[in-house]
C-alpha positions as CSV (number, residue, x, y, z in Angstrom):
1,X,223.0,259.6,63.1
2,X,225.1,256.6,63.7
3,X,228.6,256.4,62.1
4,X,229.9,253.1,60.8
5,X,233.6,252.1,60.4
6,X,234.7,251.6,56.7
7,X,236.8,247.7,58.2
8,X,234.5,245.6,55.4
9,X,234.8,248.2,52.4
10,X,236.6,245.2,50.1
11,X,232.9,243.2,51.1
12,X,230.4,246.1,49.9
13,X,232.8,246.4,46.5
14,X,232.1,242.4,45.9
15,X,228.3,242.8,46.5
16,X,228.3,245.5,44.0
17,X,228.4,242.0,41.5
18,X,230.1,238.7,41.3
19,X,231.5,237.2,37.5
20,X,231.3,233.9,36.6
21,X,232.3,232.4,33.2
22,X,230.2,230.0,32.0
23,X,231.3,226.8,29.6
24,X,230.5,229.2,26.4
25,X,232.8,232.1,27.7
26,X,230.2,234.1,28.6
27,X,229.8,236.8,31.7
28,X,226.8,236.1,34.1
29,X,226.6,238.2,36.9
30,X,226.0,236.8,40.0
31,X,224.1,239.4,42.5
32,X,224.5,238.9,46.6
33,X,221.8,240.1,48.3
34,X,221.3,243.9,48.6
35,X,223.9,244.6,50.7
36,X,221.4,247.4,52.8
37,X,219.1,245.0,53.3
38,X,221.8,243.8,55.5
39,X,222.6,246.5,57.1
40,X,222.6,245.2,60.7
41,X,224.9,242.3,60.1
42,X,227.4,244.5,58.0
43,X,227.2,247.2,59.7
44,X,230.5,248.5,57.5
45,X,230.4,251.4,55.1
46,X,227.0,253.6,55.1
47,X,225.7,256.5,57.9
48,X,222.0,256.4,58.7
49,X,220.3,259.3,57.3
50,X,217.2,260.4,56.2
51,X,215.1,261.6,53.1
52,X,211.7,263.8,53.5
53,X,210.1,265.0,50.4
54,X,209.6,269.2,51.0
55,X,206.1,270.2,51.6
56,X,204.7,273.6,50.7
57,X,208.4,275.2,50.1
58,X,209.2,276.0,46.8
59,X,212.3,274.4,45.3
60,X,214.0,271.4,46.9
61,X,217.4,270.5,47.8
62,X,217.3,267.3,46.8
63,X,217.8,266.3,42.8
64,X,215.0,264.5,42.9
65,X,211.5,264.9,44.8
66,X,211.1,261.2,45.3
67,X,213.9,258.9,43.8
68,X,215.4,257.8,40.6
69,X,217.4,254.4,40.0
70,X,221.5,254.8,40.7
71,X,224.5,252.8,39.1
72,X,227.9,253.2,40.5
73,X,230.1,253.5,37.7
74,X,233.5,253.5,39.5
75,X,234.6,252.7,43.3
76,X,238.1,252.8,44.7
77,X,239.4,254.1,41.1
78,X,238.0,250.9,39.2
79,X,235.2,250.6,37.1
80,X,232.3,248.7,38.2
81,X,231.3,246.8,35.2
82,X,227.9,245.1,37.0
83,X,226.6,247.4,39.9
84,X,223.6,246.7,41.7
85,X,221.1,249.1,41.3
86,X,219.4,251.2,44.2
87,X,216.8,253.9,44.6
88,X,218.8,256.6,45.8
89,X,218.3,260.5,45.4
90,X,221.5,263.0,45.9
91,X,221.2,265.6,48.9
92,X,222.5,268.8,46.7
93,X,222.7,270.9,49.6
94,X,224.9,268.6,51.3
95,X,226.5,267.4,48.5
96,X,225.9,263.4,49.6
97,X,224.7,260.6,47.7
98,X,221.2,259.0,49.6
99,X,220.2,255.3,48.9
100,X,217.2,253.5,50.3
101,X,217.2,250.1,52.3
102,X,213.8,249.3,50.7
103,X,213.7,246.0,53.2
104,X,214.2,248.3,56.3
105,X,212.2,251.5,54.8
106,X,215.3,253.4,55.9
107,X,218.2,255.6,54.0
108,X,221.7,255.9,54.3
109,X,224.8,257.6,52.6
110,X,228.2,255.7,51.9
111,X,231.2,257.0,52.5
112,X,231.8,259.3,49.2
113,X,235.5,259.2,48.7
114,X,235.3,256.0,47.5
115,X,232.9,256.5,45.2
116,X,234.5,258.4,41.9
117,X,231.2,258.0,39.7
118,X,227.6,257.2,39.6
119,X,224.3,258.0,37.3
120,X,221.0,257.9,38.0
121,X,217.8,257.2,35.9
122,X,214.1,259.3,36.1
123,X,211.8,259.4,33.3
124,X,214.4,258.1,30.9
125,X,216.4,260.9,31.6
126,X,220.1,260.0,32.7
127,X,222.3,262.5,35.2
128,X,225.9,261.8,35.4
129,X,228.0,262.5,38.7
130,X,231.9,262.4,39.1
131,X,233.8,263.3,42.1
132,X,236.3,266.4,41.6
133,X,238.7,267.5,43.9
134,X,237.6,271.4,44.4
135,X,240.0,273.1,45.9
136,X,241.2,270.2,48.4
137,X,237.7,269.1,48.6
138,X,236.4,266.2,47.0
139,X,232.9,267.3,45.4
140,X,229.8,265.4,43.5
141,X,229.9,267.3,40.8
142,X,227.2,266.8,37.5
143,X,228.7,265.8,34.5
144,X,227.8,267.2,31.0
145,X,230.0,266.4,28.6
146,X,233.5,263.7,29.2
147,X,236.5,262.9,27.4
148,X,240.0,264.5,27.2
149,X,237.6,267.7,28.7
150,X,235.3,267.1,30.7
151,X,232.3,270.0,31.9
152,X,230.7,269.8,35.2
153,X,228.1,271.4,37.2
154,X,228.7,272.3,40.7
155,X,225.8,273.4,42.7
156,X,225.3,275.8,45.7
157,X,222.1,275.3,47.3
158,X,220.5,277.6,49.3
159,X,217.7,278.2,52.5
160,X,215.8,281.4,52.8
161,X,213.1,281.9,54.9
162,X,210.4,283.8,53.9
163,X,210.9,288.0,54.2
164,X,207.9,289.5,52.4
165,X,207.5,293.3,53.6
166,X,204.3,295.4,53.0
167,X,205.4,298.9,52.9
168,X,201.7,299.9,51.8
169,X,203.4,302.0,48.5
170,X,206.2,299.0,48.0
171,X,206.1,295.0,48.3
172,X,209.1,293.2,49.0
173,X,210.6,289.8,49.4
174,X,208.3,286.4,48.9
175,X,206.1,284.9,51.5
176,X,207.2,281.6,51.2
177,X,209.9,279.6,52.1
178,X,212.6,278.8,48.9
179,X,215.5,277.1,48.1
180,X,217.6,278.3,45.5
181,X,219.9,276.9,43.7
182,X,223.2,278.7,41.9
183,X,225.5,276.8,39.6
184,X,229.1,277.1,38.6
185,X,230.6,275.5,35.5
186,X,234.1,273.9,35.1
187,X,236.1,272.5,32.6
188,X,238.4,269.4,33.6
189,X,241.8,268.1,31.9
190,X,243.2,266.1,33.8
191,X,241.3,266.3,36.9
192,X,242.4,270.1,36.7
193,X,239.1,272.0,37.1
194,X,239.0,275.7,35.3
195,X,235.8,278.0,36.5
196,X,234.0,278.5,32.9
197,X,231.0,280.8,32.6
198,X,228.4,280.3,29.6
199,X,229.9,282.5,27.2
200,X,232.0,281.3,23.8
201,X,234.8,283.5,25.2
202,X,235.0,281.8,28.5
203,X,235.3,278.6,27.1
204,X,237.8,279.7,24.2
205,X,239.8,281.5,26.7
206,X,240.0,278.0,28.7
207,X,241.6,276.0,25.8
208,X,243.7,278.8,23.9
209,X,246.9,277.0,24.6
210,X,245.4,273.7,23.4
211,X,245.7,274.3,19.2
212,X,244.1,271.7,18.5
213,X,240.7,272.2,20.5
214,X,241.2,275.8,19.7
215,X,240.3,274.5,16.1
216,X,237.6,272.3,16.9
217,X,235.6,274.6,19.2
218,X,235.7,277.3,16.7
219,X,234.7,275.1,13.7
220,X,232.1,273.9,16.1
221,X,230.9,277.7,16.9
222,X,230.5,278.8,13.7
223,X,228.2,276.0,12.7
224,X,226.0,276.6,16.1
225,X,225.2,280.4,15.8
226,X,222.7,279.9,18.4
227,X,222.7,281.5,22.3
228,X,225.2,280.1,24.3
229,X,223.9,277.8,27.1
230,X,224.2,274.7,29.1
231,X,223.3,272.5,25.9
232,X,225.6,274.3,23.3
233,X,228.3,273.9,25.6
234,X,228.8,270.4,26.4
235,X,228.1,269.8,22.7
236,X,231.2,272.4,22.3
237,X,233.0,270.2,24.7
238,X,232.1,266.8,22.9
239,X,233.1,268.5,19.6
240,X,236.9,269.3,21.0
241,X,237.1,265.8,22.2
242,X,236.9,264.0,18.7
């Protein structure tokens, strides 16, 4: 794996887009050439890496099995209004972003603590990603729900090897190899993250001392008398940020 020196960072933000006015005020965007397409001559702000699709093991670590289509939404705590758009996957067990150098047929990962937010595009389905300090650590977390609160998904991924044992009388274990995945929820205010878990008492518990979204996420609950999941809560979360 070859490491690269971040010296030309301020180049890769300008290739994300260039704006130009033009004589009626408007905004074209100018695109320089895909900027890992010029790897060689840049040679700036991205590790080499790889990307292999998992054969016969079930589960992946990767969010996707192939890629999806990434924005960057904000680098070096500024939005980025016109960012090129890549194929790129995210490595979930090692919490990197992946981007493919489609001129080159190779893959490499920038440097993520530059890199705040990004989403990426497959089958019309849209997955947000914001990075979180956890505990010292800066994290890619997925993002369900943003505003005042925000709720994110962190993810722990997860090798085993295959341990099926045939006792004759008992069976145990799989004979395959898995990765499994186990997620933790958080609510953020303020970049503060607070460990949630899917239940209305967790989350009412979180934002007691906050009257206001007290209100809100109990008006919200007793309209929504359905199970508690993943879905219910970011649309509690969207409710308390009105």
């Amino acid at each position: 794996m070859k490491k690269v020196t971040l010296s030309l960072l301020a180049l890769f933000t300008a290739t994300l887009s260039l704006s130009a006015q033009d004589s009626a005020s408007r905004v074209q965007t100018t695109h320089i050439a895909n900027i890992l397409d010029n790897y060689r001559s840049l040679n700036n702000y991205f590790t080499a890496t790889s990307f292999r699709p998992v054969g016969s093991t079930v589960g992946s670590p990767y969010l996707y099995d192939d890629w999806g289509r990434l924005w960057i939404d904000s680098m070096e705590n500024k939005p980025v209004k016109h960012s090129m758009v890549y194929d790129a996957n995210v490595d979930l067990q090692k919490n990197t972003l992946i981007i493919r150098a489609a001129a080159e047929g190779k893959a490499y990962t920038p440097e993520s603590r530059y890199i705040q937010a990004f989403h990426l595009v497959k089958n019309d389905v849209v997955t947000h990603f914001v990075n979180v300090d956890m505990d010292g650590r800066l994290q890619f977390v997925q993002q369900l729900a943003a505003g005042k609160y925000s709720l994110v998904k962190a993810v722990k991924v997860k090798f085993e090897r295959a341990n099926f044992v045939d006792k004759g009388i008992t069976q145990t274990g799989h004979n395959y190899d898995e990765y499994k995945r186990d997620y933790t929820y958080f609510l953020l205010k303020d970049g503060v993250p607070v460990k949630v878990s899917l239940k209305r008492k967790s989350f009412l518990s979180a934002i007691e001392k906050d009257a206001a979204a007290a209100a809100a996420a109990k008006k919200f609950l007793d309209s929504n008398d359905t199970s508690f999941d993943e879905q219910t809560a970011a649309g509690l979360v969207n409710a308390i940020n009105q």
